[in-house]
C-alpha positions as CSV (number, residue, x, y, z in Angstrom):
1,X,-40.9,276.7,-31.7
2,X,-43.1,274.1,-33.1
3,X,-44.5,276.3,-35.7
4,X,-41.6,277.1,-36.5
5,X,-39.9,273.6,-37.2
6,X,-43.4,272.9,-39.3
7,X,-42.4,276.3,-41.5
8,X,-39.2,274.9,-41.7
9,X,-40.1,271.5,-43.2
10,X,-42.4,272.9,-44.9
11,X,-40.2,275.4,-46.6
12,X,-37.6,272.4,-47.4
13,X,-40.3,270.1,-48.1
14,X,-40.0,267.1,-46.1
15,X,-42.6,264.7,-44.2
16,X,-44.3,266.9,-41.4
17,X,-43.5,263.4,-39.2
18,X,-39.8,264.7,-38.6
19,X,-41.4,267.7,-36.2
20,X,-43.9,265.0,-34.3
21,X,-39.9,262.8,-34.0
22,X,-38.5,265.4,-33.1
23,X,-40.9,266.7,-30.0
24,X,-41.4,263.5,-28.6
25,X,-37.7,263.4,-28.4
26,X,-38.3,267.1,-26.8
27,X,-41.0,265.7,-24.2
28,X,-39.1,262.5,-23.4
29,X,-36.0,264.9,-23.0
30,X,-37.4,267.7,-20.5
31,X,-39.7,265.0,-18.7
32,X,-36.0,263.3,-18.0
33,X,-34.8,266.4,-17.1
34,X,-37.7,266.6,-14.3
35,X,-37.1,263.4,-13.1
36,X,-33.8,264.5,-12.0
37,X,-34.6,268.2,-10.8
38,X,-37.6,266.4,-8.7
39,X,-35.4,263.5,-6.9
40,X,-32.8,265.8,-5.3
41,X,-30.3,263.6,-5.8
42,X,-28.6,265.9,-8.5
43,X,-27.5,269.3,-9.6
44,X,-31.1,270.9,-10.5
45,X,-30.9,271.6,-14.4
46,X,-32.2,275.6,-15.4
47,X,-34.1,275.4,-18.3
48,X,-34.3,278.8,-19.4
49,X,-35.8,280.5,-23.4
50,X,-32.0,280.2,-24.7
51,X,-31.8,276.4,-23.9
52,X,-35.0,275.6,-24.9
53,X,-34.7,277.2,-28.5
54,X,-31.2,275.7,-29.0
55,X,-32.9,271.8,-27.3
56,X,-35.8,272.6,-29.7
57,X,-33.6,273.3,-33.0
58,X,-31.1,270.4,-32.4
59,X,-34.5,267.9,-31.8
60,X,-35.4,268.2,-35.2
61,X,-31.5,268.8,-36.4
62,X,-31.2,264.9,-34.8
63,X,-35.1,263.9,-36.7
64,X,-33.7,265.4,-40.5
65,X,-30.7,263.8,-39.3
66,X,-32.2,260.1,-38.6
67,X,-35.5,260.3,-40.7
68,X,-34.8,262.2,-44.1
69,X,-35.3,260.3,-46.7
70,X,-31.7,259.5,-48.9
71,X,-32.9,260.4,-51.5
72,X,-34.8,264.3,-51.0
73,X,-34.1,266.8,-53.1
74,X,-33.0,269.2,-50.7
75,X,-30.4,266.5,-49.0
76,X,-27.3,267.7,-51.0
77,X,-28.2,271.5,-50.0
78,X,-28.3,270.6,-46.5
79,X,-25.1,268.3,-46.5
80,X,-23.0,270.1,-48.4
81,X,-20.9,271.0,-45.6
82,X,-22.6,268.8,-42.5
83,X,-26.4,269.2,-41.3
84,X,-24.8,270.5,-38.0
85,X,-23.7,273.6,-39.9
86,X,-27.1,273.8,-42.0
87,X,-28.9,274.8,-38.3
88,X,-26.8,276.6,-37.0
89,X,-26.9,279.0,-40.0
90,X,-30.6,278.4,-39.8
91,X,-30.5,280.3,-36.3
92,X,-28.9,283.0,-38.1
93,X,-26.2,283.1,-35.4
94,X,-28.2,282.8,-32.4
95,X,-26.4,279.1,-32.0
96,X,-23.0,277.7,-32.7
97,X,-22.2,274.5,-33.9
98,X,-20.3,273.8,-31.3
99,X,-23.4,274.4,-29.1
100,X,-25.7,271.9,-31.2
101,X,-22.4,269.5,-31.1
102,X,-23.0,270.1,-27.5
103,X,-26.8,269.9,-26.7
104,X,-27.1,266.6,-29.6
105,X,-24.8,264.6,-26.7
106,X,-27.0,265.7,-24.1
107,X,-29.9,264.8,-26.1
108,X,-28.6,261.6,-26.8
109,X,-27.4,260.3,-23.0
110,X,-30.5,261.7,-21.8
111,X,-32.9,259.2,-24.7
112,X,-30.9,256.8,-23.7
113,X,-30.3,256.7,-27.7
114,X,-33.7,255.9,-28.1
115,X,-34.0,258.0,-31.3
116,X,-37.0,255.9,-33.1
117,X,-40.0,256.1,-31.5
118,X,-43.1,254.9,-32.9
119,X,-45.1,257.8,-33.4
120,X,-49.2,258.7,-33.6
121,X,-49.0,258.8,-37.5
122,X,-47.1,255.1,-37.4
123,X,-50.0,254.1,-35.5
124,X,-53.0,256.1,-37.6
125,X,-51.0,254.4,-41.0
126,X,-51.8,250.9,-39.4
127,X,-55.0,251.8,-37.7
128,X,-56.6,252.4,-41.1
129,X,-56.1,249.4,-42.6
130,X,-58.7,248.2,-40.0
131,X,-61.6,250.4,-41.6
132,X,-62.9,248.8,-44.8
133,X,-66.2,250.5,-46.6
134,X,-66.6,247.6,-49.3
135,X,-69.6,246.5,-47.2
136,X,-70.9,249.3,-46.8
137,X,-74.4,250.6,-48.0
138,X,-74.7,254.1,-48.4
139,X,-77.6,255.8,-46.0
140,X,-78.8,258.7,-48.2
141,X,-78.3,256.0,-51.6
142,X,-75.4,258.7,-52.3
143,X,-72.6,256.8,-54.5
144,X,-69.1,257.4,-53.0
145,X,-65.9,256.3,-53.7
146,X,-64.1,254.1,-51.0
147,X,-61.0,255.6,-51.8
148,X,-62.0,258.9,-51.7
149,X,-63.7,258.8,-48.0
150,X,-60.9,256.7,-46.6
151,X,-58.3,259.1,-48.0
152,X,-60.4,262.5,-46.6
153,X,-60.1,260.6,-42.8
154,X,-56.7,259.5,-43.5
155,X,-55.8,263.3,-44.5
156,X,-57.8,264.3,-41.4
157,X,-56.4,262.1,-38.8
158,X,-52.7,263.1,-39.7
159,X,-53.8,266.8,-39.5
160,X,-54.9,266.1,-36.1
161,X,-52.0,264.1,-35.2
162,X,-49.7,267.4,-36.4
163,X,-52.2,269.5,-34.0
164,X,-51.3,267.7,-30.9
165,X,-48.0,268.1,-31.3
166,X,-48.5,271.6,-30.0
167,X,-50.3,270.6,-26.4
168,X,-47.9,269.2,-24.3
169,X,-50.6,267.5,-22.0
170,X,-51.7,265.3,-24.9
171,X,-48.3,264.0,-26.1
172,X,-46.9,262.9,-22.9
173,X,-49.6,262.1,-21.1
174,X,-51.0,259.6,-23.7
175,X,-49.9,256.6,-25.9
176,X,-49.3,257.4,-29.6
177,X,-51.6,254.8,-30.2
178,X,-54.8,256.3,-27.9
179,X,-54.0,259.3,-30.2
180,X,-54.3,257.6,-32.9
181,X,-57.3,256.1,-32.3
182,X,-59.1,259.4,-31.3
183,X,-57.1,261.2,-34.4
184,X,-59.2,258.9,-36.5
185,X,-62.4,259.2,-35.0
186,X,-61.8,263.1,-34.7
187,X,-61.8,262.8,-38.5
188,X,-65.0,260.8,-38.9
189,X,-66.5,263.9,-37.2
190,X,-65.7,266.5,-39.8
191,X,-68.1,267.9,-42.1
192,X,-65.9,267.1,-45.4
193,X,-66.8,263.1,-44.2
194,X,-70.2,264.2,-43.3
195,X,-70.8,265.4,-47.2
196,X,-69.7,262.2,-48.6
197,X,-73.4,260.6,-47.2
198,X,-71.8,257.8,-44.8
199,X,-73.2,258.5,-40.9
200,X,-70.4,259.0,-39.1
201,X,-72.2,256.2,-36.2
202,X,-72.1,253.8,-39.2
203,X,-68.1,254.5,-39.5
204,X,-67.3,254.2,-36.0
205,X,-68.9,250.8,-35.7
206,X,-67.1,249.5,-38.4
207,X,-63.9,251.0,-37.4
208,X,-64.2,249.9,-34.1
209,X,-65.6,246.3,-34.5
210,X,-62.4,245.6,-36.5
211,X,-60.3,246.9,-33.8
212,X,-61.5,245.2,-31.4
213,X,-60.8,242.2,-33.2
214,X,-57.5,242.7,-32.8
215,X,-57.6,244.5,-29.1
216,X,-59.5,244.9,-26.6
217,X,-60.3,248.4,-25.2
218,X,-60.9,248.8,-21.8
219,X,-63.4,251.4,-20.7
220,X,-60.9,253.4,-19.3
221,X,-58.9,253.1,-22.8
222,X,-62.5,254.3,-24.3
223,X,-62.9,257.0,-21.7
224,X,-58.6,258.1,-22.3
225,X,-59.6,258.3,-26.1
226,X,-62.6,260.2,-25.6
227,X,-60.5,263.0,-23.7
228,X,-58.4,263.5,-26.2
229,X,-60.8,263.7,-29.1
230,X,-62.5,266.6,-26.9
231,X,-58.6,268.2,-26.4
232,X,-58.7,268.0,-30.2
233,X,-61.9,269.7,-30.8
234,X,-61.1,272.7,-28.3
235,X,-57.6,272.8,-30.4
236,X,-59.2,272.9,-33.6
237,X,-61.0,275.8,-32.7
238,X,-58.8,277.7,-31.3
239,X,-56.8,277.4,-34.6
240,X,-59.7,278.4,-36.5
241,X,-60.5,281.6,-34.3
242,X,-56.4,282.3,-34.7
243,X,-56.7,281.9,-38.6
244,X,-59.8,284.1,-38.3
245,X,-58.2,287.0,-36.3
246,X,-55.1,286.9,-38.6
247,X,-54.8,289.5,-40.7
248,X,-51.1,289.6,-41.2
249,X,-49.4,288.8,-44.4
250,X,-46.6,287.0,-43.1
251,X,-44.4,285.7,-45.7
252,X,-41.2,285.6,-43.7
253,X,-38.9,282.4,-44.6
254,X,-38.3,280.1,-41.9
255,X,-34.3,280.8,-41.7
256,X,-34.9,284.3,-41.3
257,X,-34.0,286.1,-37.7
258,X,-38.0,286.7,-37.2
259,X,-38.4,282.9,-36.7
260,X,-35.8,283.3,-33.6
């Protein structure tokens, strides 16, 4: 479900932040849902494949509906008659709208109608303010263009931040801004940095003396970040060896029955 909603604001083109919105609101949501199955105290919830496609759809249904720029091209396609509709002909009958009407209240009570959350790429957006190359002297006497390497990490970081999404153990399990952190540093460790002759040691001590400026991270904090940048690695590869094994042409649209 998460690749799909990515193929799906892709295909419309909007900001790949809605999905990473909309599954935290999915991970807050079931987590809540555990809480009460765990204490006893109520009716245990079933959380079977048809409720979690239809709690999956109407998560990013409720992120378009909150997030979406005013202005998007696409806006007056998708509200032509009310977004509610646009899904639920997106699930090419597999849900009503009387279903999403249904499952966006649940959603809702549940969040405690907490619907903006500050998310990993809020956090890598900020974060990178605090990593400045105008002092730096290039090790291999390489010219490089500050712009250019702080926009290849950027690009890198919010790639990584997209990743995560998928593993549920790193989402909830960790603050949006400990993912941020090691999104950042994951990026210093690519080889398209690499080529542009800054050490990758040399980046992380600046990035990291100017945060520390501003916070103070415990070891455990440093030991946290650490996990997930190795969480990241393994996922990285194990997108690459998927790519790699691919062979399918797949050029199925995202409101098409396969996605369901």
């Amino acid at each position: 479900m998460c690749e799909w909603a990515y193929e799906v604001v892709d295909h419309y083109e909007f900001e790949r932040e809605l999905v990473i919105i909309a599954f935290n609101y999915l991970d807050r949501f079931f987590s809540q849902l555990a809480k009460m199955n765990n204490s006893g105290t109520q009716k245990r919830v079933k959380i079977d494949k048809h409720i979690f496609q239809l709690s999956c759809a109407t998560c990013l249904y409720l992120s378009m509906k909150l997030h979406m720029p005013r202005d998007h091209k696409y806006r007056c396609e998708i509200y032509s008659e009310s977004p509610i509709k646009f899904f639920a002909d997106l699930s090419r009958g597999s849900f009503s709208v009387k279903k999403f009407q249904k499952m966006e209240l649940w959603l809702l009570q549940e969040l405690r109608w907490q619907v903006h959350p500050v998310t990993s790429t809020t956090f890598i957006s900020l974060l990178m303010s605090y990593l400045s190359l105008r002092t730096v002297v290039n090790q291999n006497s390489v010219e490089f263009s500050e712009e250019a390497v702080l926009g290849l990490i950027h690009s890198h970081a919010h790639f990584f931040s997209e990743l995560v999404v998928v593993d549920y153990s790193i989402s909830n399990f960790y603050h949006a801004s400990e993912i941020a952190l090691a999104c950042i540093l994951a990026a210093m460790h690519t080889n398209e940095v690499a080529n542009t002759g800054i050490g990758e040691i040399l980046l992380r001590r600046i990035f990291l003396t100017n945060v520390r400026k501003v916070k103070i991270l415990s070891n455990e904090e440093l030991e946290r970040i650490k996990d997930i940048q190795c969480q990241i690695y393994q996922l990285s590869q194990h997108l690459f060896c998927e790519n790699l094994s691919d062979t399918r042409n797949d050029t199925s649209s995202p409101v098409s029955s396969s996605a369901w």
